[in-house]
N, C-alpha and C positions, 0 to 999 in steps of 0.2 A: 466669408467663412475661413475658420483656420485651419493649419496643418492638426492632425490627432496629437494627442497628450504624448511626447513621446516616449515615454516610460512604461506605455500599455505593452507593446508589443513582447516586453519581455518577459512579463507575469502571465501571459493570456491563456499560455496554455493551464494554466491552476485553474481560473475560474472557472473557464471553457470544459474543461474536464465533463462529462456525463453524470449525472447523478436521477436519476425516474421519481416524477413526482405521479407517477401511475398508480391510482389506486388507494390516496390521500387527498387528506382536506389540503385544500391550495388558497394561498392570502393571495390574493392580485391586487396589485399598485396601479395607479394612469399618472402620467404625468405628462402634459405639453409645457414645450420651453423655445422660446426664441420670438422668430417676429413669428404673425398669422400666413396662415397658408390653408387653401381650399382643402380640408382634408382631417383637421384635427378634433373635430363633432363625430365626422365617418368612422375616422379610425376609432375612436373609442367606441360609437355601436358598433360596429363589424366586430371586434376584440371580444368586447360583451356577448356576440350572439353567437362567437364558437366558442367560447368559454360554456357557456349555458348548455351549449351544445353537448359539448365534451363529457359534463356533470349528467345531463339525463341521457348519455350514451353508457354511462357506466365506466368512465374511463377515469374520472377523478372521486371521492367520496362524498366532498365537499366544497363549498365555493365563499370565495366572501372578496367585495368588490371596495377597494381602497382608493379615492382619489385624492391625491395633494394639490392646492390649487394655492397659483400662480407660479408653478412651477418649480426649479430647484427655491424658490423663497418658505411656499410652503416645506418642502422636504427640511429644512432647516429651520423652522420656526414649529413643525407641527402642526402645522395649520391641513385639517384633512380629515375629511366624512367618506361616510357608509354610506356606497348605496346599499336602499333595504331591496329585501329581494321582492317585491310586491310592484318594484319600479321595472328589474331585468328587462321583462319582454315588451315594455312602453319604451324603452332606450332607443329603441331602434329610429325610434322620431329623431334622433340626432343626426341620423345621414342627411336632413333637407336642413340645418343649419349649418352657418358658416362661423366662423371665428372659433374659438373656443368654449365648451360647457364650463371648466375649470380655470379656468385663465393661463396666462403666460407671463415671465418674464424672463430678464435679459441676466443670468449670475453663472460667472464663473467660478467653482470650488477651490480651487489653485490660487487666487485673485482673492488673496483673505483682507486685505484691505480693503477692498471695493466691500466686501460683505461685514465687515464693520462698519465703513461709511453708512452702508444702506440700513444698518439695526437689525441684518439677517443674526447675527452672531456675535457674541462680548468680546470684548479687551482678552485676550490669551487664548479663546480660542480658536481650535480649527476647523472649515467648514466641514473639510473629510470628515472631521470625526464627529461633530455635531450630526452630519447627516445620518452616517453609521449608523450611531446609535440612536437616532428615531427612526430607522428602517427595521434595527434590531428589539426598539420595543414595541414596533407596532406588526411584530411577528412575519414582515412580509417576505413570502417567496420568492413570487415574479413583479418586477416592473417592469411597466412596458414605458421607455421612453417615446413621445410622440416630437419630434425637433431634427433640427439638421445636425454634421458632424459635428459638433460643437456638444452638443445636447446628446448623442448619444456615445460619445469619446468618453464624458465626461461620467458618465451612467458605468461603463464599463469600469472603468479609474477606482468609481466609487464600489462596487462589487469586488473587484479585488482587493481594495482595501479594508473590507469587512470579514472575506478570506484570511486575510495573511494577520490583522492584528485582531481579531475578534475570533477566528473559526465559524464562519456560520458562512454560508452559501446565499448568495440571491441572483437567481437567474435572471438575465437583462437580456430581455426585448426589444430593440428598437424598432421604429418604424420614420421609415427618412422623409419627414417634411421639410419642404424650400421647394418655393416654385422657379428657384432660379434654374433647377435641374442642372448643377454641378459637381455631384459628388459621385468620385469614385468609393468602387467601380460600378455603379448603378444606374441602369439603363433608364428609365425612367421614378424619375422622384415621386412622392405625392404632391398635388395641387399644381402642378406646372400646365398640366394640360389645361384643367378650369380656368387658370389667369392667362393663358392666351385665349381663349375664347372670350370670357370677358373684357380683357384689353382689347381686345377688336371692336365689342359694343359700346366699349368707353370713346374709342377714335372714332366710332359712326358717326357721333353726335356734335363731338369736336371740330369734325372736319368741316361743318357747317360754320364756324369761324371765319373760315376762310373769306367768307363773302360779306364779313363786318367793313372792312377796311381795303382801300389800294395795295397791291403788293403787300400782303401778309404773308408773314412767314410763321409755320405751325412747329416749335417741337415736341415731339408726343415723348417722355421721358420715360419708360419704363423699367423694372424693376432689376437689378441681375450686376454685383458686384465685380465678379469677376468673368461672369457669363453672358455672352451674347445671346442665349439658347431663346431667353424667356422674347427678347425682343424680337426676333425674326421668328421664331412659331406667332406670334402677334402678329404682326406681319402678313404673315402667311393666312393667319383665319382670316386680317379686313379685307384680304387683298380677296378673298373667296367670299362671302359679301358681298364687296363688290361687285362683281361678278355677274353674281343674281340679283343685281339692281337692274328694273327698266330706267334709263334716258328721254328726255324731251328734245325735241326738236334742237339739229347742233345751234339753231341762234341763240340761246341762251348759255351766255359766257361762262355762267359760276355752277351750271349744272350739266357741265358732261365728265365724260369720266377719266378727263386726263385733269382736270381739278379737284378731284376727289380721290385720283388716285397717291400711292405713296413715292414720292421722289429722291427719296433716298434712306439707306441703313446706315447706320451709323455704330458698330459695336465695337468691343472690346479686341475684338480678336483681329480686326481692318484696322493698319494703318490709314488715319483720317491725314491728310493733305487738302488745310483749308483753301488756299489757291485754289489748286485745281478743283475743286468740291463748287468752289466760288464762282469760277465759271462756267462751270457746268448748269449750276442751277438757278444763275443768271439769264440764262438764255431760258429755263422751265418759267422764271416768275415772269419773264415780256414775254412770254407764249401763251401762258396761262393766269397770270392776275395773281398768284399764290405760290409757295413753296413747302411740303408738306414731309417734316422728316420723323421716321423713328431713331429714338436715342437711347441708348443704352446706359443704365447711367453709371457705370462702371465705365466708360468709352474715357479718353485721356485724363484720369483722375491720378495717374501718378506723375504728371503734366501738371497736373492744380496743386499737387503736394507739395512741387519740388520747386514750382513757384512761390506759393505761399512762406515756404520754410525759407526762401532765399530773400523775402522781402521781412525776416523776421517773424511772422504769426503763427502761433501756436492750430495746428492741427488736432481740431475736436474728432476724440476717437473714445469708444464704447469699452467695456470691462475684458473687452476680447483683446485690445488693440486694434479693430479694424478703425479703419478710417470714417468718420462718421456720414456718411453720403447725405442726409437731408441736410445737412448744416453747412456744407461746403458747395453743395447745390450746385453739381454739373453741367445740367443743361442752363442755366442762368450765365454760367460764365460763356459756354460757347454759344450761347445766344448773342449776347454781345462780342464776341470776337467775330460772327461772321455775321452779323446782319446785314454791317454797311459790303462785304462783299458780295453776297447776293444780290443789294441794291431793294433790301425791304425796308419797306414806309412804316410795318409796325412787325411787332414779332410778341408772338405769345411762350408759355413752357406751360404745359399738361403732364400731368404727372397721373397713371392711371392705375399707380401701383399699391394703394390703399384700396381702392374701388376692387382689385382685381383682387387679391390677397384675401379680403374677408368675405368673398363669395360662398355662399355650400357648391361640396362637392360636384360636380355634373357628373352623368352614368359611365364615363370613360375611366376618372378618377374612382369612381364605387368600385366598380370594378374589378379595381388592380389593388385596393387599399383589401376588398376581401378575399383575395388571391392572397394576398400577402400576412393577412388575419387567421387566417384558416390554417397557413403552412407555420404560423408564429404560433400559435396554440399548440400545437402538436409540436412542437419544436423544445417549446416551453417545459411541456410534460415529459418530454423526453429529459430535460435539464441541460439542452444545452445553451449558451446565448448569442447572440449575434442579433446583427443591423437587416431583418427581410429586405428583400429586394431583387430583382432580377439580375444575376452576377454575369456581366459582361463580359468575365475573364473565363468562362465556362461554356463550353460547348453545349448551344441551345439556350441558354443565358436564362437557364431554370433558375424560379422562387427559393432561394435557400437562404439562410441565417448565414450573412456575409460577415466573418472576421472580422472584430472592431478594428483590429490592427490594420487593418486591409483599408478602412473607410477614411477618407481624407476629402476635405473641400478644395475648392477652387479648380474644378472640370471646365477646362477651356468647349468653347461649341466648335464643332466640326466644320468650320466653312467650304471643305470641300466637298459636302453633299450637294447632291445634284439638284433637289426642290430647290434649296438654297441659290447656289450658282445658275439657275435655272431663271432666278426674280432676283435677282442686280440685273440680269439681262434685260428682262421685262422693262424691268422702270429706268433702264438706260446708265445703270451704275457701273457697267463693265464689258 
């Protein structure tokens, strides 16, 4: 994820301004953008069912429900249906889906080349304003952006700039999906909690590799660019799991549970020292037949950049600039850099971060997305905009409409939590 648009923070207070949609017909927009995340099906029935709320509480006059789909692509192509209102209260079936009702893609407004290349937009023009003015003619109030700081930075950008060169108002909603759970300042994200629980049913299955081959070495490669967050809550579910597995008899080699358990983390935020990692888990694969690591795949990727760039190759990177992680394929490269030091006969990379990503929600994630629903509705109405979420920076780290200016990616994980430091111990990492 990248740093915010830095230009918001200076206009914010215009948009942000108050203005009461109390007591008026309200257009509401949806839009998800970015990759998938357990959460962007919920959030829009959650949205739908206090909006609906709201209207037969008396608090709005009118309601009309606008989605653009594939995300900022529709918003600039026009691409974007009604739901009828005969559908509202059937919506709610979207909480036990996963992926997106509307689609997603990956576009930056700023990045007007990228949206030429793509056919969002012609020769001379500009996204801002192409998007402007199909926000402006399709009368919308509120959008509710459903994406990470990327996706609702850019939401903000484009409201103020419908302010300041058009006069019209549209209040912007976000709601922070990434299950990498990296963004300031927001306590928890949507969908990070489902893809650790999921990533743990993904390594369940996995880990039974291990007894394919002599000396295997497993890397489980999970999700989280700059965040170690998503791989050690992973972690933490297989390792509980485990747990509540019964055991057979210790004579059976590839079925107790120090071969089944996880031998090592590997994140972003640990300095990795392949030597000593080497000997360590040298001594785990002649004890136990196997070597079983969670990886982060964000874990020495500015190590593969700066290699790559020194042996001359072009580094494949996305409309954001991020670095393209499936293409440069992390745990592929330190698979091979530490195979022969572990002393494995074969080595696998699992990757459980599609599996995990387009799960539906689970009740933990419900949750906190209609916490967060309910307080953005009324939020809405009132007219003001901001990114929901639990504000960290606030005493009690109450549900409020968090400053776009305030929202920023790349939240390093806290490795001095205790669960944490607690299982490096366990599996012997420290």
């Amino acid at each position: 994820m990248s740093k915010p648009i830095t230009d918001i923070s200076a206009s914010v207070a215009a948009y942000n301004t108050p203005f009461s949609l109390a007591g008026k017909d309200v257009k509401v927009a949806f839009m998800t953008s970015g990759g998938l995340a357990p959460c962007l099906s919920a959030s829009i029935a959650q949205l739908m069912t206090y909006w609906v709320k709201a209207l037969r509480e008396g608090k709005i006059s009118g309601l009309e429900f606008r989605c653009y789909v594939d995300g900022y692509k529709g918003v600039l192509t026009g691409d974007s249906f009604i739901v009828p209102e005969s559908e509202w209260d059937t919506s709610t079936a979207l909480n036990k889906f996963g992926g997106s009702p509307i689609g997603n893609s990956r576009v930056k407004l700023t990045n007007v080349a990228d949206c030429i290349k793509k056919g969002y937009v012609k020769e001379g023009e500009t996204p801002l304003e192409v998007a402007a003015q199909q926000l402006i003619k399709d009368k919308v109030n509120v959008i509710h952006t459903i994406g990470g700081d990327d996706t609702n930075t850019q939401a903000a950008e484009l409201s103020e700039y419908i302010l300041t060169k058009h006069g019209g108002k549209v209040v912007v909603i976000g709601m922070p999906k990434t299950i990498d759970n990296d963004v300031y300042p927001i306590v928890q994200t949507f969908g990070a909690h489902t893809a650790s629980q999921q990533g743990a049913r993904f390594f369940r299955n996995i880990v039974n590799e291990g007894t394919a081959n002599p000396r295997m070495l497993i890397l489980h490669e999970v999700m989280g660019r700059d965040s170690g967050y998503l791989t050690a809550a992973t972690a933490l579910e297989y390792r509980k799991m485990l747990n509540q597995q019964d055991f057979p008899p210790s004579t059976f080699p590839y079925a107790n549970k120090h071969a089944r358990d996880i031998h090592a983390i590997w994140i972003p935020e640990i300095k990795l020292d392949l030597v000593a990692e080497g000997e360590r888990l040298r001594k785990v694969m002649d004890d136990c037949g196997c070597v079983n690591v969670f990886f982060g795949e964000g874990t020495g990727v500015k190590e593969i950049v700066a290699d790559m760039e020194s042996r001359g190759e072009e580094v494949p990177r996305d409309a954001f600039g991020h670095v393209s992680l499936a293409k440069i394929k992390p745990g592929d490269y330190f698979s091979h850099q530490f195979a022969k030091v572990c002393g494995a006969e074969k080595t696998i990379v699992q990757r459980s971060g599609y599996f995990a990503r387009s799960a539906p929600a689970d009740a933990f994630d419900i949750a906190l997305i209609g916490m967060c629903a309910e307080a953005g509705v009324d939020t809405a109405i009132a007219g003001k905009s901001g990114c929901m979420g639990q504000d960290e920076d606030k005493e009690g780290t109450p549900v409020r409409a968090i400053e776009f200016s305030r929202i920023k990616g790349g939240k390093p994980f806290d490795i001095k939590q205790s669960w944490f430091q607690q299982m490096l111990k366990e599996i012997g990492q420290c």
